[in-house]
C-alpha positions in Angstrom: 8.3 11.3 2.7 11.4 13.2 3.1 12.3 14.0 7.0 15.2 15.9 6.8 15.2 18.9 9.8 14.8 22.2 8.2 15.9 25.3 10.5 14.4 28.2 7.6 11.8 28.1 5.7 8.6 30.5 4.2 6.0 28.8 6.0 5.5 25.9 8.5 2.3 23.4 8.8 1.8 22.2 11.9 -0.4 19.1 11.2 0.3 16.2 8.5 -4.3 15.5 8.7 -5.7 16.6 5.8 -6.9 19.6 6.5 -2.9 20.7 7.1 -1.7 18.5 4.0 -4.0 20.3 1.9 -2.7 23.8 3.3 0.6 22.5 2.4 -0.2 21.5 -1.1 -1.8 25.0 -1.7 1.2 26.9 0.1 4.1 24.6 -2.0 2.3 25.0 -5.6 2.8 28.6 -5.1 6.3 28.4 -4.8 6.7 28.6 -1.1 9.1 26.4 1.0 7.0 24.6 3.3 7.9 22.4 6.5 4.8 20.1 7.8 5.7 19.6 11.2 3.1 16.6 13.1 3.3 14.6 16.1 2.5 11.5 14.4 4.6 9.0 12.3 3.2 9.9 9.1 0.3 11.5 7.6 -2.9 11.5 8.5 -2.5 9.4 11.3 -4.8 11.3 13.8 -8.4 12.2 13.5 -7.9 12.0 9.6 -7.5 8.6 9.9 -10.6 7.8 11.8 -12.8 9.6 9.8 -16.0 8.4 7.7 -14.3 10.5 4.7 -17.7 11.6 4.0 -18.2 13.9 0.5 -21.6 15.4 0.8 -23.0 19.0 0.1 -26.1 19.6 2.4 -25.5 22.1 4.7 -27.7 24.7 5.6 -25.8 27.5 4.5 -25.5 28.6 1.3 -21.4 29.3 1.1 -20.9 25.7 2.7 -22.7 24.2 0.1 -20.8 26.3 -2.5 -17.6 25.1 -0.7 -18.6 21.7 -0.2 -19.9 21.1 -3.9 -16.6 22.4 -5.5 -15.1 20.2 -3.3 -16.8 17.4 -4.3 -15.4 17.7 -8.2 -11.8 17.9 -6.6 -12.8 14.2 -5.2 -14.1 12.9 -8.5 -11.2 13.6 -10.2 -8.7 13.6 -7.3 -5.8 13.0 -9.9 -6.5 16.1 -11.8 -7.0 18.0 -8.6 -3.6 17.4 -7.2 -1.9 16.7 -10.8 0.0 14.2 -9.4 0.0 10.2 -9.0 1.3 9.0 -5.8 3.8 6.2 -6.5 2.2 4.3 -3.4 -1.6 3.9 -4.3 -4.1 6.9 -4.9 -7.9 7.2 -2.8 -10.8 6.3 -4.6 -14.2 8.5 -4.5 -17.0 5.3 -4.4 -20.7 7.3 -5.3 -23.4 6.4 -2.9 -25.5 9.7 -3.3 -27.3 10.8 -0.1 -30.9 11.1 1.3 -31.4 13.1 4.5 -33.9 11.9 6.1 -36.6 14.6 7.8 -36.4 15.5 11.3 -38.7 17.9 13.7 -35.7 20.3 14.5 -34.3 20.5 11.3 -36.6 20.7 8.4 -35.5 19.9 5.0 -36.4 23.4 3.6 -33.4 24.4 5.5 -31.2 22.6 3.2 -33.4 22.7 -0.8 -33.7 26.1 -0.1 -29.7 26.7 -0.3 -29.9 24.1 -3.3 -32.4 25.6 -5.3 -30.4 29.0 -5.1 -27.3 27.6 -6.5 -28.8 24.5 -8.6 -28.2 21.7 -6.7 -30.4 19.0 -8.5 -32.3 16.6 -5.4 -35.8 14.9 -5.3 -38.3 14.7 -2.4 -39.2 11.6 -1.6 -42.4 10.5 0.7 -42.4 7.5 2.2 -43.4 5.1 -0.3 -40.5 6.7 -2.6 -38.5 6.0 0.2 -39.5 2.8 0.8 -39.4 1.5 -2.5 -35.8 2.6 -3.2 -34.4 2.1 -0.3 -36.3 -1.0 0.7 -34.0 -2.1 3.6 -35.3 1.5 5.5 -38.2 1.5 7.4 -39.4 5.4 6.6 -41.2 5.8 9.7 -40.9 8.8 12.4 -39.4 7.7 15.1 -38.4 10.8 16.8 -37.3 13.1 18.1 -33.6 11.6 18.7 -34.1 10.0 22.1 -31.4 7.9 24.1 -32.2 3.9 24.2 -32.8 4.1 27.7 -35.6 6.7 27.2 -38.6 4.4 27.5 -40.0 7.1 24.3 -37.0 5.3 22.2 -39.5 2.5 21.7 -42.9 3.5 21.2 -44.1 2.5 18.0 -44.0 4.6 15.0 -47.0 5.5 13.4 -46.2 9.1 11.2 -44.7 8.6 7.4 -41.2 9.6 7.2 -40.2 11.6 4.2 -36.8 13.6 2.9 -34.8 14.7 -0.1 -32.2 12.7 -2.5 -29.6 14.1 -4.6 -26.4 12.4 -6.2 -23.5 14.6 -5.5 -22.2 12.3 -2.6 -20.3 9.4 -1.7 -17.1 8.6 0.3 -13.4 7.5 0.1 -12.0 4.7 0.9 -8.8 5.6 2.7 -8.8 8.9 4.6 -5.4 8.3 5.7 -3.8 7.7 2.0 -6.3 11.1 1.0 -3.6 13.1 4.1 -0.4 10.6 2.4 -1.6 11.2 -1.4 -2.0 15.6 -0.7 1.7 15.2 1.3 3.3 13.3 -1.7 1.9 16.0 -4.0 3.6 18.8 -1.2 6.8 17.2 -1.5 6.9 17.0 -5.2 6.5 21.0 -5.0 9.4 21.1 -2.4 7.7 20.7 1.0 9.8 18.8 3.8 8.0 16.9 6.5 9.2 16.4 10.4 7.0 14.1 12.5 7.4 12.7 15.4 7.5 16.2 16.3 5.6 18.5 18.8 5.6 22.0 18.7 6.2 23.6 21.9 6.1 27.3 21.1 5.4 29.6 18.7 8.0 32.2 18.7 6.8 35.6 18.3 8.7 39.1 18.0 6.9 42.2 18.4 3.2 40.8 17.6 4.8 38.7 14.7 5.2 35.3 14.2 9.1 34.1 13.3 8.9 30.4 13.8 8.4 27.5 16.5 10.3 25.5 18.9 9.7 21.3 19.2 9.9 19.4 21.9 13.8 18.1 20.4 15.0 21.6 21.4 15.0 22.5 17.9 14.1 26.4 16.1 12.3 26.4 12.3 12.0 29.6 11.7 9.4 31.3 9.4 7.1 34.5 9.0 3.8 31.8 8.4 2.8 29.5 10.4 -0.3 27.8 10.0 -2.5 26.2 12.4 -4.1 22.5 11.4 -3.4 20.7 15.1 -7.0 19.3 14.8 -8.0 18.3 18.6 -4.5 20.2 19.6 -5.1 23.6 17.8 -6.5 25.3 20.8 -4.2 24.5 22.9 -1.9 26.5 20.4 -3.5 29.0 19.9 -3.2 29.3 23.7 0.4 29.1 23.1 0.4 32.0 20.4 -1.4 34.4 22.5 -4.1 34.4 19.7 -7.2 33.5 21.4 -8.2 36.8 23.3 -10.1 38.2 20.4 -11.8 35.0 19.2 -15.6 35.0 19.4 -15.0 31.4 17.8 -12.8 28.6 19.3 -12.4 25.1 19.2 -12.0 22.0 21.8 -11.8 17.9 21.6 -14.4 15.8 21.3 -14.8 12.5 21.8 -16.4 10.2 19.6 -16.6 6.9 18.3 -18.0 5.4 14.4 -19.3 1.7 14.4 -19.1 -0.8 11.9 -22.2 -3.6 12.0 -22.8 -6.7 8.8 -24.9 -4.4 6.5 -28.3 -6.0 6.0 -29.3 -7.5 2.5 -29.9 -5.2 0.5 -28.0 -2.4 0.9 -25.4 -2.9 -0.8 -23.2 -0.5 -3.1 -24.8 -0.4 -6.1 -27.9 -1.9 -5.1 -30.2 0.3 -3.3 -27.3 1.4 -0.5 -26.8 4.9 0.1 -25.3 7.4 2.7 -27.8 8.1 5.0 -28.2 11.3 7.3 -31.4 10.6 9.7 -32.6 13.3 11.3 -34.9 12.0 12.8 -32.8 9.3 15.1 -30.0 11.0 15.2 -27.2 9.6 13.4 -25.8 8.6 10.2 -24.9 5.5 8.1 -23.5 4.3 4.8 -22.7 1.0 3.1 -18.7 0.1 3.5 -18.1 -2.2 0.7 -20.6 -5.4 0.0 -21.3 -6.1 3.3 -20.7 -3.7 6.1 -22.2 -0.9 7.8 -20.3 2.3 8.8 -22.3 4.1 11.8 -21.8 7.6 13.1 -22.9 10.3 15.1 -24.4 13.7 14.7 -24.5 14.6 17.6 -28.2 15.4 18.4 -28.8 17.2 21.3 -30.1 14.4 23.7 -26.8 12.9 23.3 -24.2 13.3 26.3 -20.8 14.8 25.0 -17.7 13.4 25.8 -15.1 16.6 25.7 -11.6 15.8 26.6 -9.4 18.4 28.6 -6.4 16.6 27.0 -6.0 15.6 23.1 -2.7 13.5 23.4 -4.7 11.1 25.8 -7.9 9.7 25.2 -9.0 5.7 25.2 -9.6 5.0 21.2 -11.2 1.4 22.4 -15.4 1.5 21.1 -17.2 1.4 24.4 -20.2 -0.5 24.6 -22.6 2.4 25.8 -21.7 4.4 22.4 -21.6 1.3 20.5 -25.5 0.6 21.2 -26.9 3.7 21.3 -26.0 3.8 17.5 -26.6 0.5 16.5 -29.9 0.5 18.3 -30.6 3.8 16.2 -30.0 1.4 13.2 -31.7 -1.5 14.0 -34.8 1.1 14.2 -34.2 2.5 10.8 -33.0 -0.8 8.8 -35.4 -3.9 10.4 -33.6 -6.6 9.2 -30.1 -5.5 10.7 -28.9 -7.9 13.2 -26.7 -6.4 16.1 -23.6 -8.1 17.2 -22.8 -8.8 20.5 -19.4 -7.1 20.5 -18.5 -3.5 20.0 -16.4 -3.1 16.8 -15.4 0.4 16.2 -13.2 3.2 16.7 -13.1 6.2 19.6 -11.6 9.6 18.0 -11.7 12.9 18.2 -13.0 16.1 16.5 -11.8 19.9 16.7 -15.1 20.8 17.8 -16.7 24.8 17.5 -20.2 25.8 19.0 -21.6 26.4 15.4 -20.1 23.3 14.2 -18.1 25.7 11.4 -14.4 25.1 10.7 -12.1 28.0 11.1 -10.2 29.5 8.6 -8.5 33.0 8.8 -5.8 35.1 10.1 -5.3 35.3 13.6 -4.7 38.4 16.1 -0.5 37.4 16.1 0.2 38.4 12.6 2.1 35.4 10.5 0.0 33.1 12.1 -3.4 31.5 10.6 -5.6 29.1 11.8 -7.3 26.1 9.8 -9.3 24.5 13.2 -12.5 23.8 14.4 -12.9 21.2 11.6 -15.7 19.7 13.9 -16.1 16.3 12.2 -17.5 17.3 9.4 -15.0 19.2 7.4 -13.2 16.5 5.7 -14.6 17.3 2.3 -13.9 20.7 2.3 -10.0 19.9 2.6 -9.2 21.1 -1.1 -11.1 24.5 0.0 -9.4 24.7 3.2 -6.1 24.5 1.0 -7.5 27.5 -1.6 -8.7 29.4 1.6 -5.6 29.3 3.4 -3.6 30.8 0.3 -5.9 33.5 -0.3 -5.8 34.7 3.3 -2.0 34.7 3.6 -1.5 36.1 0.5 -4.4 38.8 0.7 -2.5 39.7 4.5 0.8 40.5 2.8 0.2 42.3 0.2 -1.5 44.8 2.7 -5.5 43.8 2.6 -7.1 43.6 5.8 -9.5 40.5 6.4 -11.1 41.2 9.2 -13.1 44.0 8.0 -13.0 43.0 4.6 -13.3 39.4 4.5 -11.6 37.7 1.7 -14.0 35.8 -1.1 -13.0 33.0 -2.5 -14.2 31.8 -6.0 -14.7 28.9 -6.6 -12.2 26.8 -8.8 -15.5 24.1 -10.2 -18.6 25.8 -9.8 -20.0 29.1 -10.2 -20.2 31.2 -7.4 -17.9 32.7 -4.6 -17.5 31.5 -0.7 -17.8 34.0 1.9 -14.8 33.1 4.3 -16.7 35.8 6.9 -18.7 32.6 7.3 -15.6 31.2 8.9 -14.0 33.6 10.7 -12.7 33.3 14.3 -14.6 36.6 14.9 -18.0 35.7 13.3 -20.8 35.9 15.4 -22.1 32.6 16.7 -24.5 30.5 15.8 -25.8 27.5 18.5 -29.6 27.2 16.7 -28.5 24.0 14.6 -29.0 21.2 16.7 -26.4 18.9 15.1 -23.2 18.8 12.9 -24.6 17.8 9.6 -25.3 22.1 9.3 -22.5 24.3 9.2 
């Protein structure tokens, strides 16, 4: 990735995740000279990194699934979606198709009602269904989510457990190389790269953005700047002067994803899928042949870990997070066997109340936000990109998004995405109990 110090430019990126590397892509392909500016040593070395890399659709509102299922093409054929072939090794998309499993908070209509509008193709599936594709899942309800150290955690189950299937899911197998392969893509359009770097300040004149100052002492100056920090973003959009008229902002999260033997017979290809269960509170997914990669949703029973500081937090798996999820597991899956030591990863997500990203213009003209990814996001990095373009260019040529929002139409499917639905002055919504909505 080229380094060089740039002191001009159209428009900087602060963050090299992929949220920010897909912002740059969009930003370079139209022509713009672009500076990514990140504090780590190369791309996608932060929350990116540590992420399941999850590609699913089911959300609960209607332009998320819109956003998320155009997304999900852009990951099938990520080649033809960035029209390039990194020299170093390109991501691979490996299909697992999902089944959300029921729970008593969140009902499944919530989610085949959106599909049925736009023609998302899934199947309900009772308990014998589930049990006889899925054979290593026990389909019983078990819930609500409870803690292990809730005596209720145990008691038997005695209900059937149903949910939906559909196929438009899977993951990739290297978030990191997604954040590397979009960067690579930037560059070949032109876009520089500075990491090691921390922004300090963002420079403003007269209720405009002209640039920002890093930590080296050194000025880039350009009339956009965009905001992908991930876990920092708030903190500079506290440094912008842009948060007083946010009805939506972000802070860091802790949180860790697990990684157990996966038991026999749920493999990839075999009768493993990604799994969203409602009903305990957390989510799996075969890794390969053989393991199984465990993370939260973050169900209400669930203490939260919030950090006041994103450049310092322990990324060791503690054993108090590590069995409250496998323990989840070994309730769902029967024949799992839990290891003794915690393997896993701590991390952090950009986390809003309504578990909804942020993307739009902010109150400090010239500077845009692309925050609040809230762990679930990942996917939606091709949109982020698209969204990001449209709102920058919309703002210049003299349209006014906040009271005319811009709509965004969609580049694989039919249908348009609201970006009202992730405004930083939308009105919030706390009724979804956990981040798989949005």
């Amino acid at each position: 990735m080229p380094q060089s110090p740039v002191d001009r430019c159209d428009a900087i990126v602060i963050g090299a995740g992929i949220i920010g590397a897909a912002v740059a892509l969009e930003l370079s392909r139209a022509g713009r000279s672009v500076l990514v500016v990140d504090a780590g040593a190369a791309p996608g070395m932060g929350s990116t990194g540590a992420s399941s890399a999850i590609i699913r659709v089911h959300y609960s509102k209607r332009d998320s699934v819109i956003a998320a299922r155009d997304c999900y093409y852009d990951w099938l054929s990520w080649s033809d979606y960035l029209q390039f072939e990194d020299p170093i090794g390109m991501i691979r998309f490996i299909h697992t198709g999902a089944l959300v499993l029921d729970g008593a908070d969140t009902q499944r209509r919530e989610f085949t009602e959106v599909f049925d509008s736009i023609g998302v193709t899934y199947h309900e599936l009772n308990a014998d269904a589930i049990a006889e594709r899925f054979p290593a899942l026990d389909p019983t309800v078990f819930g609500p989510p409870r803690l292990p150290e809730d005596d209720g955690f145990w008691r038997p189950g005695t209900e059937p457990l149903g949910g939906f299937y559909y196929e438009d899911a899977g993951y990739v197998d290297d978030p990191q190389l997604a954040a590397h392969n979009l960067c690579s893509a930037a560059a070949e359009h032109g876009a520089r790269f500075l990491f090691r770097q921390q922004v300090t300040q963002i420079m403003a004149r007269r209720n405009r953005v002209v640039g920002v100052r890093l930590a080296s002492g050194a000025e880039v100056l350009a009339p956009v700047v965009v905001n992908a920090a991930g876990p920092a973003s708030d903190q500079l959009n506290v440094l912008a002067g842009a948060t007083k008229d946010m009805s939506v902002r972000s802070r860091p999260l802790r949180t860790e994803t697990h990684e157990v033997p996966a038991p026999a017979g749920f493999e990839i290809g075999a009768a493993g899928t990604f799994v969203t269960d409602l009903d305990l509170g957390f989510a799996f997914r075969p890794h390969g042949s053989r393991r199984l990669h465990i993370s939260s949703i973050e169900p209400e029973c669930d203490p939260l870990d919030w950090v006041t500081d994103p450049w310092s937090f322990d990324p060791a798996a503690t054993e108090q997070f590590y069995y409250r999820q496998t323990l989840r597991a070994a309730r769902r899956m029967p024949s799992l066997r839990v290891p003794n030591r915690p393997v896993g990863i701590g991390a952090l997500y950009d986390v809003t109340p309504d578990w909804t990203p942020i993307f739009d213009r902010s109150s400090l003209d010239g500077f845009y936000l692309a925050c609040g990814t809230s762990g679930n996001a990942f996917k939606l990095a091709p949109m982020a990109g698209r969204a990001l373009l449209a709102i920058i260019t919309g703002t210049e040529t003299g349209l006014n998004h906040d009271d005319e929002p811009t709509r965004l139409k969609a580049t694989r499917v039919d249908g348009e995405i609201d970006l009202a639905k992730f405004s930083r002055l939308r009105p919030l919504d706390q009724t979804s109990p956990t981040n798989v909505i949005g």
